[in-house]
C-alpha positions in Angstrom: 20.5 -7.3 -2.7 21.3 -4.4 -4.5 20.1 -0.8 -4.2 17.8 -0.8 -6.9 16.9 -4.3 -5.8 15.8 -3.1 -2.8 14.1 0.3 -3.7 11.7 -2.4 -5.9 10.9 -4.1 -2.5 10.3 -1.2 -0.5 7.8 -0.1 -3.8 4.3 -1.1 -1.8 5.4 0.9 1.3 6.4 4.1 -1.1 2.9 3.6 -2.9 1.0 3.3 0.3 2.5 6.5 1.3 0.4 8.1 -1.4 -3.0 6.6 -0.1 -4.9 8.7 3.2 -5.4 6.0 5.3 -2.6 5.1 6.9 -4.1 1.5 8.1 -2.3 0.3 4.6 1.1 1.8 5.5 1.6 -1.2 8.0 1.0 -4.3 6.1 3.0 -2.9 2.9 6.0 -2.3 5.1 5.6 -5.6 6.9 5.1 -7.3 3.2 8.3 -5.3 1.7 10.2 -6.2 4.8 9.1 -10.1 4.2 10.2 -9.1 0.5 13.7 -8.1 1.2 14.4 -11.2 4.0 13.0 -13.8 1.1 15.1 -12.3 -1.6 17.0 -15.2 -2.1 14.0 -17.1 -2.3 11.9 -15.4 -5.7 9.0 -17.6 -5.4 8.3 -16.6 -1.8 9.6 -12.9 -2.5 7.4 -12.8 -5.2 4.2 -13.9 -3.5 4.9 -10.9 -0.4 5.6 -8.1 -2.9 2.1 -8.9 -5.0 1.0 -8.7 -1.8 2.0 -6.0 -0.4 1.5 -4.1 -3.7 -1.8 -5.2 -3.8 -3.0 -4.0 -0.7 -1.1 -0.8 -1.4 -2.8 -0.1 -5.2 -6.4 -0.6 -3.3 -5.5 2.5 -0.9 -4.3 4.8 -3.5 -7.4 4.2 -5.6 -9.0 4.3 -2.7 -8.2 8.0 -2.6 -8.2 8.6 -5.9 -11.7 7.4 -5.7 -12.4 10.3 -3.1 -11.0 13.1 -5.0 
């Protein structure tokens, strides 16, 4: 995997850095971590970063939503 490859990976953890609660940080680096491992495998990479990215958009709107 490339650089920019992997920075696309590691995108849930870097958006649930955003959100205040810091019980999504875990599962989005878990989820970019299975991401990255799969990444010869794009149907199973695919499935862990929607994931991941998933549970990290709810947490930013999630504070968004408290602002």
């Amino acid at each position: 995997m490339g650089g920019l490859q992997i920075t696309i990976a590691a995108l849930p953890f870097l958006l649930s850095l955003v959100s205040r609660n810091s019980n999504a940080i875990g599962p989005c680096v878990v989820f970019s971590i299975f991401t990255v491992l799969h990444g010869d495998e794009p149907p199973r990479a695919a499935v862990a970063w929607c994931i991941g990215l998933l549970i990290a958009a709810v947490a930013v709107r999630e504070r968004l939503r408290t602002l």
